[in-house]
C-alpha angles and dihedrals in degrees: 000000000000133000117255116243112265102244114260104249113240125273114254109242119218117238120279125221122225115223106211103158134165121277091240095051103039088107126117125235119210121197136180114246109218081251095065090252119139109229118185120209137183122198110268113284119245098244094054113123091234092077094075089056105053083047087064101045087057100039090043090051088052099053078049094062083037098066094040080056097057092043087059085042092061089040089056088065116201092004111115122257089229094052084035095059089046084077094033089054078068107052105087118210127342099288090074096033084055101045085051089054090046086060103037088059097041080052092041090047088237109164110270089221072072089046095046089066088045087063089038095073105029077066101044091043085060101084085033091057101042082057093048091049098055092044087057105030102040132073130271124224139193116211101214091200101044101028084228123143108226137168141224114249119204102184097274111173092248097061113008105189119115123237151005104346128183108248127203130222084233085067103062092042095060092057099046086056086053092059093046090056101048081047089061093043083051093048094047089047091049090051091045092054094044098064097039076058094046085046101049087053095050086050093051122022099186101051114102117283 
């Protein structure tokens, strides 16, 4: 007699994402593809994992602009931080916020080899902050044939290409390590700054603080 078959074991399903979206935004987008193709889109869906990403892009810039803020604040001497950061709150981005630091230390005689690494990285944050800006600025798509997260590109300079485009987690990635590294240049510049400070107090007690 022979032996019965063992049971093939069940097929592991890949997760499946809900889609609970808001009323006002439960519509369907359908774009043409260059090659003539239909493709239909919804806007991500809340649960998908890019999400966290693009959190981060947003939360680490700012710590970026943070730390540049609280570089001005010490420059500014015996001002207080919270008049201080009524002038910071108007400073957008970290062109400005550097360019602010450049002057403070060339008023403050603080040594230019301090001030080279200041224009250092207002030029390298440039590219890292287009890409920040178009994870967080522009749409999210879901591609319902192909479960891919894309985004619509309106011919920024950064990336001038038009319409709905598949985007990687690598991505994403890269940019988040850009932002990390800027964060540490920013760090290492504030501490600078702060001891040439210390040291000019030290130098002279009666200077303003």
């Amino acid at each position: 007699m022979a032996e019965p078959d063992e049971p093939t074991p069940p097929l592991e399903e890949e997760p499946v994402l809900q889609f609970h979206l808001p009323h006002w935004m439960e519509y369907l987008m359908s774009w043409t593809q260059d090659d003539g193709s239909q493709k239909t889109y919804i806007p991500l869906p809340e649960n998908h994992p890019f999400y966290a990403m693009i959190g981060k892009v947003a939360s680490q810039w700012a710590h970026l602009e943070h730390i540049l803020d609280c570089t001005i604040w010490e420059l500014l001497g015996s001002i207080p931080q919270v008049e201080a950061a009524c002038v910071t709150s108007q400073l957008m981005g970290v062109r400005p916020r550097c360019q602010a630091i450049i002057s403070l230390c060339t008023s403050r005689g603080i040594a230019s080899e301090l001030i080279v690494p200041v224009k250092r990285l207002m030029n390298d944050a440039h590219t890292a902050g287009d890409w920040r800006n178009r994870w967080v600025h522009d749409p999210w798509w879901y591609d319902l044939d192909t479960k891919a997260a894309g985004q619509f590109r309106s011919m920024a300079p950064i990336d001038r290409r038009f319409g709905i485009f598949e985007m990687t987690e690598s991505s994403l990635a890269d940019t988040l390590s850009a932002i990390r590294e800027l964060m540490y240049k920013a760090m290492r510049i504030s501490a600078d700054i702060h001891h040439a400070l210390e040291a000019s107090r030290r130098m002279s007690p009666s200077a303003r603080p």
